[in-house]
C-alpha positions as CSV (number, residue, x, y, z in Angstrom):
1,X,266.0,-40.3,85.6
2,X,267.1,-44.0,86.6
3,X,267.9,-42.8,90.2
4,X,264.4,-40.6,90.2
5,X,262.3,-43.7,88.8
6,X,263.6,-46.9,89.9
7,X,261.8,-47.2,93.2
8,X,258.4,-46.3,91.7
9,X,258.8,-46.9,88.3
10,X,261.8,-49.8,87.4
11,X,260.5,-50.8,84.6
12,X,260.5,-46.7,83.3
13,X,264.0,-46.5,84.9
14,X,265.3,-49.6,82.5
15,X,264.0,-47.9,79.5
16,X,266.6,-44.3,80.1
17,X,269.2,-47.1,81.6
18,X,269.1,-48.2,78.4
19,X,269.4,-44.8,76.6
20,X,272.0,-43.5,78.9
21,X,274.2,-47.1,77.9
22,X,273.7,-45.9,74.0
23,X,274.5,-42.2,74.6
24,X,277.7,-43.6,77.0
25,X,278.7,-46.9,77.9
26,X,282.4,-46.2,78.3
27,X,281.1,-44.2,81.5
28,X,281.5,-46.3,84.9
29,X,278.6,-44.0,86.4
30,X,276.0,-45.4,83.6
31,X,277.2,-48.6,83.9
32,X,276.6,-48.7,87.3
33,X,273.0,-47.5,86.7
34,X,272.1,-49.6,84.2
35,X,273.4,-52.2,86.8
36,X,270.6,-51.4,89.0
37,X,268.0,-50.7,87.0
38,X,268.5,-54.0,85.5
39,X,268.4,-55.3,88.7
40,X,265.2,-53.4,90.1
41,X,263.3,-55.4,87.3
42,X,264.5,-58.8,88.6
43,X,266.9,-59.5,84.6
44,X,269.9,-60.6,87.1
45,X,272.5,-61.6,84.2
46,X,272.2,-58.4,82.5
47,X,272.5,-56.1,85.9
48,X,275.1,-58.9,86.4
49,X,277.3,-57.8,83.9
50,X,276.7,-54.5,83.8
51,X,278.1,-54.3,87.5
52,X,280.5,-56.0,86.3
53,X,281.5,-53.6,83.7
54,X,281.6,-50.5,85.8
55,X,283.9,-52.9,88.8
56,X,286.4,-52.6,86.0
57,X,286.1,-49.1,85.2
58,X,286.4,-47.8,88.5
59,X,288.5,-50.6,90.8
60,X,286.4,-50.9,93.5
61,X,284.6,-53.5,95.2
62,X,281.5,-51.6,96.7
63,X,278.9,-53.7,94.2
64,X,280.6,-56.9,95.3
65,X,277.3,-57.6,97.6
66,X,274.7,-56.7,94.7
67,X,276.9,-58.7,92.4
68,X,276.5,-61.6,94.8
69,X,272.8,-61.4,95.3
70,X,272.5,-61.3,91.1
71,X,274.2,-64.9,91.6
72,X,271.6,-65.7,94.0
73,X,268.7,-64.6,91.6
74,X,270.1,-66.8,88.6
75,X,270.3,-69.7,90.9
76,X,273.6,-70.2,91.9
77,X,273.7,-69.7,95.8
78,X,277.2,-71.2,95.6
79,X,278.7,-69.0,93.8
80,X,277.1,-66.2,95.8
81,X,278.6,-68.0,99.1
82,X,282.3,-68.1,97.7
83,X,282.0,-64.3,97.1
84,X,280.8,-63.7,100.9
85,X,284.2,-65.6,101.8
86,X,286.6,-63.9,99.1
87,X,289.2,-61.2,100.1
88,X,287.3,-58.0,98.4
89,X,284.6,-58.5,101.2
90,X,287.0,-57.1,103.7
91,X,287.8,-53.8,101.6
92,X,283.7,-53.4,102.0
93,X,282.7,-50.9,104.4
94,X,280.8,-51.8,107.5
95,X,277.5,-51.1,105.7
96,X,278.7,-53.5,102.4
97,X,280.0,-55.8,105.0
98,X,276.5,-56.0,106.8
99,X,275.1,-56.6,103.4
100,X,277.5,-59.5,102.2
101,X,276.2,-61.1,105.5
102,X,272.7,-60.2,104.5
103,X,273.1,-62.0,101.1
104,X,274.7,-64.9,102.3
105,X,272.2,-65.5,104.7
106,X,270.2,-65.7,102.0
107,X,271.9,-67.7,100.0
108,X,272.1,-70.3,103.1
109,X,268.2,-70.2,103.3
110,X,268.3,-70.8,99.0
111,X,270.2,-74.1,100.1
112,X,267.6,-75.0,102.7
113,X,270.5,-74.4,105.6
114,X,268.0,-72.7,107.8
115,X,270.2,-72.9,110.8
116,X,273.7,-71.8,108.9
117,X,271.5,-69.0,107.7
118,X,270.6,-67.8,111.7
119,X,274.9,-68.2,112.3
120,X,275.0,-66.2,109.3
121,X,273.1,-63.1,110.8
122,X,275.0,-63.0,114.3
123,X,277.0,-60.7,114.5
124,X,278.2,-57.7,116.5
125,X,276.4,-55.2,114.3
126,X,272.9,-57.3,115.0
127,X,273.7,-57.7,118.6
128,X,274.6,-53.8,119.2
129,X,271.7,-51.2,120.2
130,X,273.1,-48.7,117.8
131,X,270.8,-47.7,114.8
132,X,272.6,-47.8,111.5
133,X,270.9,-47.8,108.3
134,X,271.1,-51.2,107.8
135,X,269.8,-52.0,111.6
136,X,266.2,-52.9,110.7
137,X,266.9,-54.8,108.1
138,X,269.4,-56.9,109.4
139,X,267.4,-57.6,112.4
140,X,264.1,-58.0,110.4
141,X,266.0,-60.6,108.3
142,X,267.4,-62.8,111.8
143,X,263.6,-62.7,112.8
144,X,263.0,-63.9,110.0
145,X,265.1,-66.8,110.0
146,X,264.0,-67.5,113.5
147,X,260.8,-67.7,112.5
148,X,261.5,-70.2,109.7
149,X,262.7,-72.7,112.0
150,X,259.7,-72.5,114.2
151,X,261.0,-70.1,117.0
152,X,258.3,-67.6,116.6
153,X,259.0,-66.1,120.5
154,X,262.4,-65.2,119.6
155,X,261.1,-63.9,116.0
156,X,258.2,-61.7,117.5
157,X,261.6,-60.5,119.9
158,X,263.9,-59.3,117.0
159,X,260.7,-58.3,114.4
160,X,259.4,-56.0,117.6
161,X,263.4,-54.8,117.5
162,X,263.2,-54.7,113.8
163,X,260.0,-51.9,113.9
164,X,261.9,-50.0,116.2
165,X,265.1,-49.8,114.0
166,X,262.0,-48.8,110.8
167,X,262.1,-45.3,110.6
168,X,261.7,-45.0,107.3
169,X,259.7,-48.2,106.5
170,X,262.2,-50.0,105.1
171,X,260.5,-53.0,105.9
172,X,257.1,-54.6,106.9
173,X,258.1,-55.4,110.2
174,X,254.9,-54.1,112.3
175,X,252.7,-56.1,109.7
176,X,254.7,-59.5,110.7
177,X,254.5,-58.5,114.2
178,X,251.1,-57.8,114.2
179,X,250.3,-61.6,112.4
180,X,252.2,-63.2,115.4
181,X,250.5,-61.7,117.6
182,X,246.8,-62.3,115.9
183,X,246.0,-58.9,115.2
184,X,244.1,-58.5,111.7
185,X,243.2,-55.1,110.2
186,X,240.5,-54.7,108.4
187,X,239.8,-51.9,106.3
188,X,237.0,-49.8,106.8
189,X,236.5,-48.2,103.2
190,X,235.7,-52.2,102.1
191,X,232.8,-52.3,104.6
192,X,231.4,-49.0,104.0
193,X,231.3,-50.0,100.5
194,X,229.6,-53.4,100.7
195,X,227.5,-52.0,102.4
196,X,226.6,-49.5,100.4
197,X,226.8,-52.0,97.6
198,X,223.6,-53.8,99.6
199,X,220.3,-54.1,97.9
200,X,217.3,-54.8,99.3
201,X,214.2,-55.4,97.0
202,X,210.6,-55.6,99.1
203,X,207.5,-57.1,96.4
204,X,204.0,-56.0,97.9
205,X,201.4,-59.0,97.7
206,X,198.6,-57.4,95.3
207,X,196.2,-58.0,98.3
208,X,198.1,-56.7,100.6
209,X,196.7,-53.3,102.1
210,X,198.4,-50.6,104.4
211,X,197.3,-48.1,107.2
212,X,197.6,-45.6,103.7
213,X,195.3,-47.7,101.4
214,X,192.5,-49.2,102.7
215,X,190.9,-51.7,101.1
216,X,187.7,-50.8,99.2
217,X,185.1,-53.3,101.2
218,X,186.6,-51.5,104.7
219,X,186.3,-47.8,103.6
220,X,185.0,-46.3,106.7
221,X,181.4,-45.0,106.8
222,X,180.0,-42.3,108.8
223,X,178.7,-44.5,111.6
224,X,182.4,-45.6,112.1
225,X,183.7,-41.9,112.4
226,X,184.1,-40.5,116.2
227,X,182.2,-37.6,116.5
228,X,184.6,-34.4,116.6
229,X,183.8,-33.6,119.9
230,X,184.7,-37.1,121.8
231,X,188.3,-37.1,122.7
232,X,190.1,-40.3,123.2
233,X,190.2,-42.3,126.1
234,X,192.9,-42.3,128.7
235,X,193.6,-45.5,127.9
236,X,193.2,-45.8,124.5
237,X,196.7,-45.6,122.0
238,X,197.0,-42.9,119.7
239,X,197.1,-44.5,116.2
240,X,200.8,-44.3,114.8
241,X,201.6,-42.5,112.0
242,X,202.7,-44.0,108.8
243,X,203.9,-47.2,110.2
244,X,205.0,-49.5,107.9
245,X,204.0,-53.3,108.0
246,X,206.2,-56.2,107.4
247,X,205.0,-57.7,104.5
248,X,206.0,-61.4,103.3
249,X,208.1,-61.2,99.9
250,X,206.4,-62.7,97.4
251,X,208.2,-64.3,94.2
252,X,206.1,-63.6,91.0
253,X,208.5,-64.4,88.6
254,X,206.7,-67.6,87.2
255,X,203.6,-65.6,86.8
């Protein structure tokens, strides 16, 4: 339930994480879980631990990069830095390697190192046209960088890289390239309902007449009616039907 939960529901996925921890916390598995789901809902000391907890249990070093990034979510980039240089990183795979680098580049961005940050991300694994799993993200986080320095051409470069790498939509990278390059989506269901949401309110003057209600005074008498048997000159107009006048709004509220 924690793995089927914790993308759409973390705060549901703590709640069995913490179920699972009362049923069985000697079990490295439900440690680990409860790791996460701690972590999904941002409590970074307790998924801390917990991590920590099943690293024990098991021996190996595969949540050394989350462990890192729950030192950079209680404030201590530092600490998170030492553990990108310690000697369990290179027991990581090349996927927990990519994401050391991803964390420490954050952690150099925490510290306001902007440009360390940017060295941080290049590597052979950003520079290679292979897609990995972790392709779009790492090149969505050097655009990134790029563009927090002010080098939006190369940023617009490595985020149009980034989209290609997306398959899944890991990332909003065609939304940032999109803002670089101006382009602003608007939704059509909004406009369809203002519009709908429009009202128009017309108030008729009380001596205002129309073609359908002549005015008592100009009721037409018999001298004014065409015989039946003339027919209308070429020239004349035939009368429109049921054409509305454009009456001035009138505001009788006072009265």
């Amino acid at each position: 339930m924690v793995a089927r939960l914790i993308d759409e529901d973390p705060e549901g996925a703590y709640g069995y994480s913490r179920v699972a921890l009362r049923l069985a916390s000697r079990v490295a598995a439900v440690r680990e879980a409860a790791g996460f789901a701690a972590y999904a809902t941002q409590k970074y000391s307790e998924a801390l631990a917990e991590f920590r907890a099943a690293r024990r249990m098991t021996g190996n070093t595969e949540l050394w990069p989350v462990m890192a990034d729950c030192e950079r979510g209680l404030g201590r980039p530092e600490k998170a830095l030492d553990m990108a240089g310690a000697p369990e990183v290179q027991k990581l795979d090349k996927a927990g390697q990519v994401e050391m680098r991803l964390v420490a580049a954050g952690a150099r961005r925490d510290m306001d190192q902007l440009d360390a940050a940017i060295v941080t991300l290049q590597s052979p694994e950003l520079a290679s046209n292979s897609i990995q799993p972790w392709t779009a993200r790492l090149r969505y986080a050097y655009a990134d960088a790029l563009l927090a320095v002010g080098r939006e051409g190369e940023a617009r470069e490595w985020f149009a890289k980034a989209v290609e790498a997306d398959r899944d939509g890991s990332t909003d990278a065609s939304d940032r390239l999109a803002e670089l390059d101006g382009v602003e989506f608007v939704d059509a269901m909004d406009e369809d309902e203002a519009e709908t949401e429009t009202v128009v309110t017309v108030v008729v003057d009380e001596n205002t007449t129309t073609d359908d209600e002549p005015a008592a005074e100009d009721e037409p008498t018999d001298e004014d009616e065409p015989a039946h048997d003339e027919a209308p000159k070429a020239d004349e107009e035939a009368p429109k039907a049921d054409e509305p006048k454009i009456v001035q709004i009138k505001d009788t509220t006072e009265d």
